[in-house]
C-alpha positions in Angstrom: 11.5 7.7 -25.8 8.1 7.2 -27.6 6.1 10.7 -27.6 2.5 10.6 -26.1 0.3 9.2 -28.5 -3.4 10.2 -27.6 -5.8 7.0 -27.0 -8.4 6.4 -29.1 -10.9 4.5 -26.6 -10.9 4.8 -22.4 -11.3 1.1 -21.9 -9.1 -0.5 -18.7 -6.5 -2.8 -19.8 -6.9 -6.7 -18.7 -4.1 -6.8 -17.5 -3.3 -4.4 -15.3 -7.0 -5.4 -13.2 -6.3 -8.9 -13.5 -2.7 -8.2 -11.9 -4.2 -6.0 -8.9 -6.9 -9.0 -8.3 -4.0 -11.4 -8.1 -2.1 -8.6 -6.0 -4.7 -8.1 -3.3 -5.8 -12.0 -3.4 -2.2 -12.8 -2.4 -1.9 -10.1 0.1 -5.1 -11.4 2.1 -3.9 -14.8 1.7 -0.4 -14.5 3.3 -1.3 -11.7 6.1 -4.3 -14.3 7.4 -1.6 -17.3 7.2 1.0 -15.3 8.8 -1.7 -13.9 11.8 -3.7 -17.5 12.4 -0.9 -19.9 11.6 0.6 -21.2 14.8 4.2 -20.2 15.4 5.7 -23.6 16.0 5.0 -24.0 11.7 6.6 -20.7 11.0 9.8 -22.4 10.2 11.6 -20.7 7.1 14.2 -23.5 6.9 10.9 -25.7 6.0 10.8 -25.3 2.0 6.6 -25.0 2.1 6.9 -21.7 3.9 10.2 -20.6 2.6 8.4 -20.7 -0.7 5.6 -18.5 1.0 7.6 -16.2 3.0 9.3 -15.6 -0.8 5.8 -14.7 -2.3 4.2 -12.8 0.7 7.4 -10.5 0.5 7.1 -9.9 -3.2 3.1 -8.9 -2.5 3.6 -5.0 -1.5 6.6 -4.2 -4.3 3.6 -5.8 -6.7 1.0 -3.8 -5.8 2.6 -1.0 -5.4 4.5 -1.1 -8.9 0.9 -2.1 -10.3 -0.6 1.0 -8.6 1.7 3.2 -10.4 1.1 2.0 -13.7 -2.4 2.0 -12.9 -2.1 6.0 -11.9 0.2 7.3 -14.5 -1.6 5.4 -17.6 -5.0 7.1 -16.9 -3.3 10.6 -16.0 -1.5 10.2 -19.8 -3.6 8.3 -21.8 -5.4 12.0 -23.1 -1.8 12.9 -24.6 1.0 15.2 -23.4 -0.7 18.4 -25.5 -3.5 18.5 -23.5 -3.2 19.7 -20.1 -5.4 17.2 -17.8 -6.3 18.9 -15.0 -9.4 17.4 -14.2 -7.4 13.8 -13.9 -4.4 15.5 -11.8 -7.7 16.8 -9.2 -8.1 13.7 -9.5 -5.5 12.2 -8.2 -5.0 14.6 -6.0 -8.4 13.7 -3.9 -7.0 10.3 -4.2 -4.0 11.2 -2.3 -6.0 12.6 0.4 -8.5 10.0 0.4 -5.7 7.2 1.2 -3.9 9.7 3.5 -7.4 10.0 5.3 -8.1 6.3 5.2 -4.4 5.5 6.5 -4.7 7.4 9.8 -8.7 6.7 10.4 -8.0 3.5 10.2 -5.2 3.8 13.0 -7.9 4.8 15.5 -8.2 1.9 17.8 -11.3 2.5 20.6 -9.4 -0.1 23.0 -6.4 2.0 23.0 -8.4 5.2 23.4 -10.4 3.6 26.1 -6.9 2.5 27.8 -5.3 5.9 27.8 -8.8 7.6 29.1 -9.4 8.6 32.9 -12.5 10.1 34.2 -14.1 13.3 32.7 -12.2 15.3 35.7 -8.5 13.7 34.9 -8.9 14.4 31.5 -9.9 18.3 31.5 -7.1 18.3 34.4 -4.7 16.6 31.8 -5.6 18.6 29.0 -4.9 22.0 30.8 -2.4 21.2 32.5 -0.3 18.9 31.7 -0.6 19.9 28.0 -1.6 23.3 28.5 -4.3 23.6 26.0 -2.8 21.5 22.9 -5.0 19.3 21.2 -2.4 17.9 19.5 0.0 16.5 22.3 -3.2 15.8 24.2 -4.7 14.0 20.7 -1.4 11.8 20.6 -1.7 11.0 24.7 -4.9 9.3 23.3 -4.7 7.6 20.3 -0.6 6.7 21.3 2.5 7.1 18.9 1.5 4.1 17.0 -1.6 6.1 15.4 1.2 7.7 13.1 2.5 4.7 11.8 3.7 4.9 8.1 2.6 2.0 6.4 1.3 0.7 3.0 -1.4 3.3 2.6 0.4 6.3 3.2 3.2 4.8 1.1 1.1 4.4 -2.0 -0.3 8.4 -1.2 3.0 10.1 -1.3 4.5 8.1 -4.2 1.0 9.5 -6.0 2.0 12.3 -4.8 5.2 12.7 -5.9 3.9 11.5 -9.4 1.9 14.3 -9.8 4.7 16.6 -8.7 6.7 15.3 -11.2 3.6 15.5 -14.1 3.4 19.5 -13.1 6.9 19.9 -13.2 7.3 18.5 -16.6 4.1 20.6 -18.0 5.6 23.5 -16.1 9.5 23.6 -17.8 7.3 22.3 -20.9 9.5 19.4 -21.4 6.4 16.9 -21.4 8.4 14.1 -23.1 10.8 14.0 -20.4 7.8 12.4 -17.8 9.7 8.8 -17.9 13.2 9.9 -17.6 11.8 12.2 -14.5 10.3 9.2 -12.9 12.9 6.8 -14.0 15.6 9.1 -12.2 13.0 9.4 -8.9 12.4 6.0 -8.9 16.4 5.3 -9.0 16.5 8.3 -6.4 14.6 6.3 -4.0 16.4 2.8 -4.4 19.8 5.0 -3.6 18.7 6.6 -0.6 17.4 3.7 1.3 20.9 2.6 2.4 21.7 6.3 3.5 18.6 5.8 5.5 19.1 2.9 6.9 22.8 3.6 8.1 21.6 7.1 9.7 19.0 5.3 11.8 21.4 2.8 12.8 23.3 5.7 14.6 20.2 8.2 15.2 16.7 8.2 16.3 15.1 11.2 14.1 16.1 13.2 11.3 16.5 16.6 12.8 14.1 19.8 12.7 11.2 17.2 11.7 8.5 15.8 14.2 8.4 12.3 14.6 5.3 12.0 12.1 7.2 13.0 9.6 10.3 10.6 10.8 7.6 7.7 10.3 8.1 8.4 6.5 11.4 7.8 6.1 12.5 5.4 8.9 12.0 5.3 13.0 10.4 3.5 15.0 7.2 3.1 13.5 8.0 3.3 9.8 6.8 0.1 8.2 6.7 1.4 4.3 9.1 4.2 4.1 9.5 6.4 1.2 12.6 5.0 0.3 12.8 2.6 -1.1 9.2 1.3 -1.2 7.7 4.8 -3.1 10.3 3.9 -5.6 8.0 0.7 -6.4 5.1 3.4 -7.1 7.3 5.6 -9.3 8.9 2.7 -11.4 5.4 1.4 -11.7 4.4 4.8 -13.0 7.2 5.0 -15.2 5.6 1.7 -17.2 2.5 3.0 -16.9 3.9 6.0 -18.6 5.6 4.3 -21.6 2.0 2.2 -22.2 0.6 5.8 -22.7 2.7 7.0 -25.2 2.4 4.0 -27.0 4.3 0.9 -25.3 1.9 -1.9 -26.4 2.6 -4.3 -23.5 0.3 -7.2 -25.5 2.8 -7.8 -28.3 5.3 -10.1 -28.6 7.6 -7.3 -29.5 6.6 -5.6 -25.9 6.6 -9.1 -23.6 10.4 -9.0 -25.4 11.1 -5.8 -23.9 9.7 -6.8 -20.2 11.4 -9.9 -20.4 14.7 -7.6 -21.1 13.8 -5.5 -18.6 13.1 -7.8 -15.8 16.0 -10.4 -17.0 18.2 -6.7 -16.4 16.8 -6.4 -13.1 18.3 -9.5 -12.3 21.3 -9.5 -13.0 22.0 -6.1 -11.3 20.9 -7.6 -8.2 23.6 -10.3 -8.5 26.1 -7.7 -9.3 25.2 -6.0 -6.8 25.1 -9.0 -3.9 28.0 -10.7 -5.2 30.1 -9.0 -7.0 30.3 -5.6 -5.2 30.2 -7.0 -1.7 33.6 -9.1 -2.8 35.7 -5.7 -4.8 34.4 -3.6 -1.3 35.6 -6.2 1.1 39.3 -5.9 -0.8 39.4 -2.8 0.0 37.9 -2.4 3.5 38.0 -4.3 6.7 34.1 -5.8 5.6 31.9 -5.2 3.5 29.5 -2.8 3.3 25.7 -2.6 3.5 25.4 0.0 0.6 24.7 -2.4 -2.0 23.3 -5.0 -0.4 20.5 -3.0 0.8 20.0 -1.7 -2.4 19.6 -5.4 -4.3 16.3 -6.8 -3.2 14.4 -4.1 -4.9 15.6 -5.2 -8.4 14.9 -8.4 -7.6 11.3 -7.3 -6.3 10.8 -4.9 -9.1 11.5 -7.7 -11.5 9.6 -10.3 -10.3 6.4 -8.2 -10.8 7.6 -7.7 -14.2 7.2 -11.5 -14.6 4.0 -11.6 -13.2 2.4 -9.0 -14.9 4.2 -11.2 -18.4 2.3 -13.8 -17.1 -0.9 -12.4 -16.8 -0.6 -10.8 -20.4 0.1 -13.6 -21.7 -2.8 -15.3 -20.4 -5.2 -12.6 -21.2 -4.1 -11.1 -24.1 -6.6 -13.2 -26.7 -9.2 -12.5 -23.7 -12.2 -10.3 -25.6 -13.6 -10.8 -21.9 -13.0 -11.8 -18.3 -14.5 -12.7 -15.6 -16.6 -9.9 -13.8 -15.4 -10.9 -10.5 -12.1 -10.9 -10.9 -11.9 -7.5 -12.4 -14.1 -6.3 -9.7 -11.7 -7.5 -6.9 -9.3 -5.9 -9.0 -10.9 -2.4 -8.9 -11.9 -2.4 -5.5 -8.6 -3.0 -4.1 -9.0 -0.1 -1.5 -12.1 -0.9 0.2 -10.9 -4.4 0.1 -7.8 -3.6 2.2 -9.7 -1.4 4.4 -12.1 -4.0 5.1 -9.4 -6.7 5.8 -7.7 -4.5 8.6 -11.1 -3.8 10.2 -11.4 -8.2 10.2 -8.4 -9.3 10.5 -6.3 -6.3 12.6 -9.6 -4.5 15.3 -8.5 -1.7 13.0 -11.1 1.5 14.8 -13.1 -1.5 16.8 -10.0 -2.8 18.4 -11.4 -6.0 18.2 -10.4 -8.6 15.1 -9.3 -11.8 14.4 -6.0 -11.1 15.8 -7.7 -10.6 19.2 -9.1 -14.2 19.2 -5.6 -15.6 19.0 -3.8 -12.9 21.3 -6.8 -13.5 24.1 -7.7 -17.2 23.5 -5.8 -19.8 25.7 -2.9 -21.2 23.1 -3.8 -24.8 24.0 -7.8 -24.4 22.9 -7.1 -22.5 19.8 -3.5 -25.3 18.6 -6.1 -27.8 16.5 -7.3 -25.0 14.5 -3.5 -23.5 13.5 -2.1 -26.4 12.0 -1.5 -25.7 8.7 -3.7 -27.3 6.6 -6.6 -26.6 8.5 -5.3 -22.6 8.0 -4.8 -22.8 4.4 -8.7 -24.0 4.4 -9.5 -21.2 6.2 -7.3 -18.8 4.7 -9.3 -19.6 1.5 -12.8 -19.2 3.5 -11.3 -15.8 4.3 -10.4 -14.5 0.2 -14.0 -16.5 -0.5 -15.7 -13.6 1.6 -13.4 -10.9 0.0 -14.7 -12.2 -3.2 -18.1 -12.2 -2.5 -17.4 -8.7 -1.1 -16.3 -7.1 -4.7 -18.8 -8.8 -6.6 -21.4 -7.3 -4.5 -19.5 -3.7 -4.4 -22.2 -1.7 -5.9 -25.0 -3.0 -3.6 -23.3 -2.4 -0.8 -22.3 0.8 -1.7 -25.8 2.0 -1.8 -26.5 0.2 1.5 -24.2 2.0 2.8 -25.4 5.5 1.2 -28.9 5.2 3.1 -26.6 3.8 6.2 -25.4 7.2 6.1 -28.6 9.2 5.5 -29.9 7.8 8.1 -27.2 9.4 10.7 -28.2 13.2 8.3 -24.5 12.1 6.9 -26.1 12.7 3.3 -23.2 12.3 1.1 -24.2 13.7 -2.3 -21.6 12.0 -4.5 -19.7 8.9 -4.9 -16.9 10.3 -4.9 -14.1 8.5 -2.4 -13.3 11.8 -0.1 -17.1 12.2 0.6 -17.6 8.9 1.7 -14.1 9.1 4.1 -15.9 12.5 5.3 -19.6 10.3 6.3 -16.8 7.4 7.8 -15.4 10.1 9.9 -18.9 11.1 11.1 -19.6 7.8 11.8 -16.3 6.9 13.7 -16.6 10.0 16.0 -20.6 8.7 16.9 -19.4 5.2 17.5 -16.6 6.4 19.9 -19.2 8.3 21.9 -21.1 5.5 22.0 -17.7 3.3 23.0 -17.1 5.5 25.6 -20.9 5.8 27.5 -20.6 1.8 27.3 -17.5 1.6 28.6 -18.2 3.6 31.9 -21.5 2.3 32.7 
């Protein structure tokens, strides 16, 4: 393994911002199709949306694997002698920036509203029935789905367990050993989703734990559980790694080594859906799930290696590219937030989503077909587009939006804008709730 070779220049590699824009694109593209299209067209033995359903289900192991290499190429690109602990506070206010932004944006006002009584039956409820704890009396509010473990928190605990990982290496001094550590977590993660899967089949919870913390690894409400999904984060992370210490992904020498890899991938996950399934079922009465569950993920993981080939090799003579579609790539977060407050009610309760759940079926059918979607599917990233190009602008907007309400955040940094959101949440659910009891 190639030792950390300090970088010369700070500069953001094409590819990796071109591969989030495409990332993020396709993610708005297929959740809007999938929420507006009308069900009738939702037909997977149809080839157009078999061929869709393929990519929208390759769209979070992408951006998640991209994310990783993202994170772990700026925490090494300084070199493994020197100890960055400004870039691991770093990352650490990231991780509590998307834990923040994953459970703020899980407060829905209707639901609140819903679950709320009079100002009596509530103070009768909270000492009573839960005896003075704001937290069972929080969760009778806001509902079990507020603790949902999806996409967000996903990315924020494979971070997380990155930076574990970077301190354990610089604490047993072994520094070079950062790619085999992720490599073996990563391969950790992809082995312990079966387990997983097979214990929930037979249990509700892990014992000893709350069911917050049974989100994360399965449950009811786990959408993007640790395992396998973090495992996208960490194998991304362990590219990102290598292209530190001196993996030039640009050559033809590394698109060899990518193509390798990802041609690898491949042929595990055949072993491992035909090949095993047919020695286990000798031997046992059928076969079982183990492997199986275990061979989408190489396929996954390797078809965002071929992506992010193809994107290299169509930017690698770039000396420039377009501003916009680097700045859709860098603003993925505020993107996705955005999109779940539009398309989802995410906070506001009210969305896109509503029009179809509340409209009549029969007045909204003309306007699902599926042409007529993809048209405005591509309204909808238009907007998004707009959005990123017009980041910096907005952001100040939203700077004096905030002074305004004596919010006054003094940086830009991430967490001090998620502490002036939170301000402004709490006001606009005091405002929900005078409203809603006139």
């Amino acid at each position: 393994m190639a030792e950390l070779k300090p970088k010369q220049s700070a500069e953001r590699l094409f590819f990796i911002d071109v591969t989030r824009s495409i990332s993020i694109l396709l993610m708005l593209e297929g959740h809007f199709i999938v929420m507006w299209l009308d069900q009738q067209f939702k037909d997977k033995d149809e080839w157009a949306y078999s061929i869709f359903s393929g990519i929208r289900g390759n769209t979070a192991p992408l951006f998640l694997t991209i994310t990783g290499v993202v994170f772990m190429y700026l925490l090494e690109r300084k070199g493994s002698e020197i100890y960055n602990s400004e870039r691991v506070k770093k990352g650490l206010v990231r991780v509590a920036t998307l834990l923040g932004w994953a459970y703020l944006v899980q407060i829905n006002f209707r639901t609140i509203a819903k679950n709320t009584g009079t100002w009596d039956e509530e103070w009768t409820a909270f000492t009573h029935e839960f005896h003075y704890n704001p937290f069972s009396y929080f969760t009778h509010l806001v509902g079990d789905r507020f603790y949902t473990f999806h996409i967000l928190h996903c990315i924020a605990i494979g971070l997380l367990l990155t930076i574990c990982i970077y301190y354990f290496a610089h604490f047993i001094k072994k520094m070079h050993y950062v790619p085999h550590l992720l490599f073996g977590a990563a391969v950790s993660c992809i082995f312990m989703q079966p387990v997983m899967v097979q214990y929930y089949d037979t249990n509700t919870h892990l014992p000893y734990l709350p069911n917050v913390l049974n989100n994360f690894f399965g449950g009811e409400h786990s959408v993007f559980g640790v395992f396998p999904f973090c495992g996208y984060v960490l194998g991304g992370a362990f590219i990102g790694s290598l292209i530190a210490r001196g993996f030039d992904a640009t050559t033809r020498k590394g698109l060899q080594k990518l193509l390798i890899a990802a041609v690898a991938l491949i042929v595990i996950q055949a072993l491992f859906r035909f090949s095993f399934d047919a020695v286990l079922s000798y031997f046992m009465d059928k076969p079982i799930r183990f492997f199986r569950l275990m061979d989408s993920f190489f396929l996954r993981f390797s078809l965002s290696l071929v992506l992010v080939m193809g994107v290299i090799l169509a930017t690698r003579n770039k000396t420039s590219i377009n501003r916009t579609l680097l700045a859709v790539g860098q603003n993925t977060l505020p993107i996705f937030i955005l999109h779940l407050l539009v398309l989802y009610g995410a906070v506001s309760g009210f969305g896109l989503d509503t029009i179809v759940t509340t409209v009549h079926a029969q007045e909204l059918e003309p306007y699902r077909q599926p042409w007529i979607t993809i048209g405005f599917a591509l309204v909808f990233i238009g907007i998004f587009v707009v959005f990123a190009s017009k980041i910096d602008a907005l952001t100040e907007l939203y700077r004096k939006f905030c002074n305004t309400l004596f919010l006054r955040p003094k940086s830009n940094l991430p967490l001090t804008n998620l502490k002036a959101m939170s301000g402004m949440l709490v006001v606009g659910f005091i405002l929900y709730q005078l409203i809603s009891r006139i």
